[in-house]
LUMTISE-210616 format. One line per field, with one value per residue: residue number from 1; residue in three letters; x, y, z of N, C-alpha, C in turn. Coordinates in Angstrom, 1 decimal, always signed. Layout:
BEGIN
seq = [NUM,...]
type = [Ala,...]
n.X = [X,...]
n.Y = [Y,...]
n.Z = [Z,...]
ca.X = [X,...]
ca.Y = [Y,...]
ca.Z = [Z,...]
c.X = [X,...]
c.Y = [Y,...]
c.Z = [Z,...]
***
This chain:
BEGIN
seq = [1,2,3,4,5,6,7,8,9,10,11,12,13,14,15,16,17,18,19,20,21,22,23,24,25,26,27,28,29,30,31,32,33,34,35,36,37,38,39,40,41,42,43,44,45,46,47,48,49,50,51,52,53,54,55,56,57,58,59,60,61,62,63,64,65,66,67,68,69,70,71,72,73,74,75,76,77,78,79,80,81,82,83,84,85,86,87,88,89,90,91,92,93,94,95,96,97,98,99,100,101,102,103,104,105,106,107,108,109,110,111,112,113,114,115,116,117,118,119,120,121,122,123,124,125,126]
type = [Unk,Unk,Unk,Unk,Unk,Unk,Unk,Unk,Unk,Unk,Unk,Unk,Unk,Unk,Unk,Unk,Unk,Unk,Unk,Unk,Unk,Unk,Unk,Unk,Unk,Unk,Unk,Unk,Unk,Unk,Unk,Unk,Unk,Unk,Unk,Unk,Unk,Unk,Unk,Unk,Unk,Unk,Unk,Unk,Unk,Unk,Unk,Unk,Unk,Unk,Unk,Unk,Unk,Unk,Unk,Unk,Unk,Unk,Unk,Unk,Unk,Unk,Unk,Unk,Unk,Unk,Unk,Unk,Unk,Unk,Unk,Unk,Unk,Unk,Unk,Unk,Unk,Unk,Unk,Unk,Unk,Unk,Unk,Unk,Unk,Unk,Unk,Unk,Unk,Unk,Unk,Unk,Unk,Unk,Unk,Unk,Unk,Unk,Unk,Unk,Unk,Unk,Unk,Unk,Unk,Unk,Unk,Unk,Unk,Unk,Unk,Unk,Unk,Unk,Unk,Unk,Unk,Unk,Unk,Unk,Unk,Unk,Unk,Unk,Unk,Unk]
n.X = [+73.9,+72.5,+71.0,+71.7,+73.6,+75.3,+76.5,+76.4,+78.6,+80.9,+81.1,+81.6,+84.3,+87.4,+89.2,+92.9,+93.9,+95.6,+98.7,+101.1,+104.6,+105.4,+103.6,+103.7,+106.1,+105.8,+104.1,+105.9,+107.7,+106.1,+105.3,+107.3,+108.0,+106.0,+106.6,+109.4,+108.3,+106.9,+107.8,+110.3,+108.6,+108.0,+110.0,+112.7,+111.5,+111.4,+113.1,+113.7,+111.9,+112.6,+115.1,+115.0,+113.1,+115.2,+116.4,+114.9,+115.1,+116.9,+117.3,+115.7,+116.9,+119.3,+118.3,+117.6,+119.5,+121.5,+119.5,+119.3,+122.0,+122.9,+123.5,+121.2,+119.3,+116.4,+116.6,+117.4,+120.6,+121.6,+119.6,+119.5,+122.3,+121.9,+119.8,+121.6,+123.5,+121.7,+121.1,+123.7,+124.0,+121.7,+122.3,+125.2,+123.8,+122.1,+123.7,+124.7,+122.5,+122.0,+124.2,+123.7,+124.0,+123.0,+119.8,+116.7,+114.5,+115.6,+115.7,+113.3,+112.1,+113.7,+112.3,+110.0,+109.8,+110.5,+108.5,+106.5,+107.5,+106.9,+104.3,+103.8,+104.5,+102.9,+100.3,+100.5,+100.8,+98.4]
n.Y = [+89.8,+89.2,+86.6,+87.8,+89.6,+88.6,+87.2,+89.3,+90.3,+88.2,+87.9,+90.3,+90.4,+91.5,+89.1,+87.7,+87.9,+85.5,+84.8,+84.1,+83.8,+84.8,+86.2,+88.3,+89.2,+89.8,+91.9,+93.7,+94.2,+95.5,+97.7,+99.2,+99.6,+100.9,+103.0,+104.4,+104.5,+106.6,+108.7,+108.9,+109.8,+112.3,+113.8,+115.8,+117.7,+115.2,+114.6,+114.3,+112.2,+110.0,+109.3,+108.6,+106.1,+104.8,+104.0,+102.8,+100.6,+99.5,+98.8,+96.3,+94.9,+94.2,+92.8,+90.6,+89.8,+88.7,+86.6,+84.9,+84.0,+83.1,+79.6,+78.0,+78.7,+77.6,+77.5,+76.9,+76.7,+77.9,+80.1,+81.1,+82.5,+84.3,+86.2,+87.6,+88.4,+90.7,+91.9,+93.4,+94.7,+96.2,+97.8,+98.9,+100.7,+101.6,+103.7,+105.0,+106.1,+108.1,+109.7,+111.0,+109.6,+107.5,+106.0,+105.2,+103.2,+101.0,+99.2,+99.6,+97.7,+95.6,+94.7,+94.1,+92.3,+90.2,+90.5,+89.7,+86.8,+86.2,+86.2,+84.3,+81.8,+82.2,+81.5,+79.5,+78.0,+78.3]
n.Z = [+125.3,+122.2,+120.2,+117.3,+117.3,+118.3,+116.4,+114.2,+115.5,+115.5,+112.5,+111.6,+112.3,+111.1,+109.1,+109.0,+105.9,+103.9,+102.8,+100.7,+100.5,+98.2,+97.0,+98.5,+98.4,+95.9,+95.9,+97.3,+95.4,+93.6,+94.6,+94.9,+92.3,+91.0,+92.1,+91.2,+88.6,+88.5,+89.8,+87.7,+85.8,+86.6,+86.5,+86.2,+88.2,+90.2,+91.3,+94.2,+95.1,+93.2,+93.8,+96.9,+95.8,+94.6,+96.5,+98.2,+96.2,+95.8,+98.5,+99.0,+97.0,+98.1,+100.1,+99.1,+97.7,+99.8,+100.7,+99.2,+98.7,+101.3,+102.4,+102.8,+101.7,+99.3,+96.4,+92.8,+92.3,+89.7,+89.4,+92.3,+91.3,+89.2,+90.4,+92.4,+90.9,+89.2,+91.8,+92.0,+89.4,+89.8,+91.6,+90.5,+88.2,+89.7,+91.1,+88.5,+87.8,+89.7,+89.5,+87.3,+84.6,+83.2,+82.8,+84.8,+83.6,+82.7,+85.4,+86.2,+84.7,+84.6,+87.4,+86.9,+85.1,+87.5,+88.7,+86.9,+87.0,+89.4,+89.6,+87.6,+88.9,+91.2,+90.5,+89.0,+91.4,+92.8]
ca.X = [+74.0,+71.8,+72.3,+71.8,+74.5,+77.0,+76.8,+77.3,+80.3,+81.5,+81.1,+81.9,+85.7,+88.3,+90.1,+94.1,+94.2,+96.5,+99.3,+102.3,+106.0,+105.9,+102.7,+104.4,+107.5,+105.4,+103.7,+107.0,+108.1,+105.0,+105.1,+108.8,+108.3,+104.9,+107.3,+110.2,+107.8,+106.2,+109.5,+110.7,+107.3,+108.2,+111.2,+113.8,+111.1,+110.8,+114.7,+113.8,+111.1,+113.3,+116.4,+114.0,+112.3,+115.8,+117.1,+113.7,+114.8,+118.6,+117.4,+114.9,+117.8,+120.3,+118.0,+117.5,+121.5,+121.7,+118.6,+120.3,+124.2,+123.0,+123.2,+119.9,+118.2,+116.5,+116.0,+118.2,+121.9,+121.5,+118.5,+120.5,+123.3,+121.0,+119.2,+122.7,+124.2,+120.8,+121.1,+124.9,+123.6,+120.8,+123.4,+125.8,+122.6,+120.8,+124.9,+124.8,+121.5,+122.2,+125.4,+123.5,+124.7,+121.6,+118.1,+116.1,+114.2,+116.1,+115.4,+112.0,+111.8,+113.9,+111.2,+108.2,+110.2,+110.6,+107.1,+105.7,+107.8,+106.1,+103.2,+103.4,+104.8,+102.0,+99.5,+100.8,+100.6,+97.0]
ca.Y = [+89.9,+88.4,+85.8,+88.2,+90.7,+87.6,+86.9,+90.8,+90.4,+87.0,+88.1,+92.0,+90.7,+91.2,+87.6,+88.1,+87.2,+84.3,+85.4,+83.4,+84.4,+85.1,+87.2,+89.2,+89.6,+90.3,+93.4,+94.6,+94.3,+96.3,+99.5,+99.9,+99.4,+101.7,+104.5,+104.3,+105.0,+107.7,+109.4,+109.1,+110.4,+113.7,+114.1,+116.5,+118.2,+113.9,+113.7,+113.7,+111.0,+109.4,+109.2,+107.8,+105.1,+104.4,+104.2,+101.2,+99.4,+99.2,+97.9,+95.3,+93.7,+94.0,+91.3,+89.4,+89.2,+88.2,+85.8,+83.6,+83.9,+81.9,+78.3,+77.0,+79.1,+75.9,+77.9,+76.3,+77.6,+78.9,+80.7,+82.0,+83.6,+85.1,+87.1,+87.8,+89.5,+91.5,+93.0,+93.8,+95.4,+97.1,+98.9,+100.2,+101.1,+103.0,+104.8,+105.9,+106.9,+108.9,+110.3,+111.5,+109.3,+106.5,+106.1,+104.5,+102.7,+99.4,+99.0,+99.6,+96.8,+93.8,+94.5,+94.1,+90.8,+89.8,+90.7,+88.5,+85.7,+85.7,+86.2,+83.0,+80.9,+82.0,+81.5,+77.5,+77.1,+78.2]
ca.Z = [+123.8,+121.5,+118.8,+115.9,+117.8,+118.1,+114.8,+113.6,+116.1,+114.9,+111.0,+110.8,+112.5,+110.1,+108.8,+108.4,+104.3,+104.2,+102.1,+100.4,+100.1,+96.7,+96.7,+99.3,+97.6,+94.7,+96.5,+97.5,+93.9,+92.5,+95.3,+94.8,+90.6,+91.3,+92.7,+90.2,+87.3,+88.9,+90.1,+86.2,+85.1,+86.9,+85.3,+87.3,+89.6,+91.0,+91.5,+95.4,+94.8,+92.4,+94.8,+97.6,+95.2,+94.3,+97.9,+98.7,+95.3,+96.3,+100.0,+98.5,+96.4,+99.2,+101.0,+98.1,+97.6,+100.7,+101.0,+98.2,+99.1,+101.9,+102.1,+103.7,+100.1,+98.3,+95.1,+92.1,+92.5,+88.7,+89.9,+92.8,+90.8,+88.6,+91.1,+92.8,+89.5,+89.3,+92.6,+91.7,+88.1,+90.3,+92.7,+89.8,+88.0,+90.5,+90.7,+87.3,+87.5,+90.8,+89.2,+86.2,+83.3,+83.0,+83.0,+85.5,+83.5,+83.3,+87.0,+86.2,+83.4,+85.9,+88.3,+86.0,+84.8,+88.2,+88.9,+86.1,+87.8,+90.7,+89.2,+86.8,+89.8,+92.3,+89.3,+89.0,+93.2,+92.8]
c.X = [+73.2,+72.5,+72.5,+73.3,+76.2,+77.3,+77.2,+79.0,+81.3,+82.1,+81.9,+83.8,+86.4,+89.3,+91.4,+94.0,+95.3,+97.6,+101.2,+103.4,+106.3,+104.7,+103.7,+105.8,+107.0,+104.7,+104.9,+107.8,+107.2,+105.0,+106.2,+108.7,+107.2,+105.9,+108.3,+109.6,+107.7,+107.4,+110.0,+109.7,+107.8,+109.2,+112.2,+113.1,+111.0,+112.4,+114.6,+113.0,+111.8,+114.8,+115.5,+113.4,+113.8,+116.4,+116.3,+114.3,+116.1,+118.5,+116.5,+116.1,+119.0,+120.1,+117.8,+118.8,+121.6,+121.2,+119.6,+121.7,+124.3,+122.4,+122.3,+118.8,+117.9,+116.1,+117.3,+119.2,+121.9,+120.7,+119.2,+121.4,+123.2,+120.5,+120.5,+123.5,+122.9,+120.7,+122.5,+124.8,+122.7,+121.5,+124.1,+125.0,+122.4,+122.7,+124.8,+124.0,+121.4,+123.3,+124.6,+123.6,+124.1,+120.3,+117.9,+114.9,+114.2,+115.6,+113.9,+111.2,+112.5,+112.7,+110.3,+108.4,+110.1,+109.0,+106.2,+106.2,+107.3,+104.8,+102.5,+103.8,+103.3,+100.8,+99.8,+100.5,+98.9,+95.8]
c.Y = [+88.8,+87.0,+86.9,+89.5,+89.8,+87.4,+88.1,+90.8,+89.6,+87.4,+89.4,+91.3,+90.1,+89.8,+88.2,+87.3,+86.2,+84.9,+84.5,+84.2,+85.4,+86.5,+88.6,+90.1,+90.6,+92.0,+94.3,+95.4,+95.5,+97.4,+99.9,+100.3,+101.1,+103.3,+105.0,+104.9,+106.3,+109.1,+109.9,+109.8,+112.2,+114.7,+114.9,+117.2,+116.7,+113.2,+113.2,+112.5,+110.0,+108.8,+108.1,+106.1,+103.8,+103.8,+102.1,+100.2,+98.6,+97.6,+96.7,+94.2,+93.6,+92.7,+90.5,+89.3,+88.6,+87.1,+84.3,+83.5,+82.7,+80.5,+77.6,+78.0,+77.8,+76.5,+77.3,+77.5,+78.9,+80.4,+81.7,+83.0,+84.2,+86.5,+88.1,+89.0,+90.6,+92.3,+93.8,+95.2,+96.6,+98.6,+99.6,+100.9,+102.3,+104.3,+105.9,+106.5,+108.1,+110.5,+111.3,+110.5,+108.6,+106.6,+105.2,+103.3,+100.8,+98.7,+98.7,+97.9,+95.2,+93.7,+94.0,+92.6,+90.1,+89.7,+89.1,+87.2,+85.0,+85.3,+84.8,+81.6,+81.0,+81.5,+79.4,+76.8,+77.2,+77.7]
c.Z = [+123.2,+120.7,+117.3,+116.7,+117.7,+116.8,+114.2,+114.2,+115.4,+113.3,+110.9,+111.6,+111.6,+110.0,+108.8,+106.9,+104.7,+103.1,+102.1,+100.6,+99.0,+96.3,+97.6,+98.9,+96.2,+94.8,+96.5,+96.7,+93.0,+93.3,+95.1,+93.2,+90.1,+91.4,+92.0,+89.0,+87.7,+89.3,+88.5,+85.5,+85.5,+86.4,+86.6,+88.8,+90.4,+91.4,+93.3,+95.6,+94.5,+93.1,+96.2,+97.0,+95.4,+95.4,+98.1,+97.9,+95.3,+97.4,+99.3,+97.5,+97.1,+99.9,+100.1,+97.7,+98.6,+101.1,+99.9,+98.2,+100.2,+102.0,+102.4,+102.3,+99.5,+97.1,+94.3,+92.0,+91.3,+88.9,+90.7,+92.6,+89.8,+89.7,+91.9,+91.8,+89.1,+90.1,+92.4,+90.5,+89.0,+91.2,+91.6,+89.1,+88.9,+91.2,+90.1,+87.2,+88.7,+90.2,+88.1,+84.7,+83.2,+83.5,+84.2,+85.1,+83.2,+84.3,+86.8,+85.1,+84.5,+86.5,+87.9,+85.6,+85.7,+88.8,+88.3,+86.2,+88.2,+90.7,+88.6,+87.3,+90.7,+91.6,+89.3,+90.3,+93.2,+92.7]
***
């Protein structure tokens, strides 16, 4: 193998991106928020969509209840039982709106807030 062959080799191999917590969190935040709209956009033919989205946005605040309940979390306690009553709200929420009796756009609107969080946190580490 050459040198100009090692070097195509060396260069064309993919890097792993480096990727924070919060970006990550923040991805997870924007395909679940991404799928919620889109679901609501369809209106009744997107109830299976919409049930599914709802299913992801449930499990995503299940681990974040859980991430801050426990004690080795160093985020500020207020902070903590904030996000805590959010996933609580998000569960009877994504109920009502299962049941029929509420919109889904609430859900849609925490996220985007929680979004812009992360956003103006990872934005300061930068």
């Amino acid at each position: 193998m050459n040198a100009a062959e090692m070097a195509r080799t060396a260069y064309g191999q993919s890097r792993p991106s480096i990727r924070t917590d919060r970006s990550t969190e923040y991805d997870v935040f924007a395909r679940i928020t991404h799928n919620l709209k889109a679901a609501i956009e369809r209106g009744k033919p997107g109830f299976t969509a919409l049930v599914q989205a709802l299913h992801e946005n449930r499990k995503l605040w299940t681990i974040l209840a859980a991430d801050v309940a426990g004690n080795d979390n160093a985020l500020p306690e207020q902070l903590r039982a904030q996000i805590f009553y959010l996933a609580e709200f998000t569960d009877m929420q994504s109920r009502k709106i299962l049941a029929g009796t509420a919109d889904a756009a609430i859900l849609v609107e925490i996220n985007t807030n929680i979004m812009r969080g992360l956003r103006s946190v990872r934005g300061l580490a930068a």
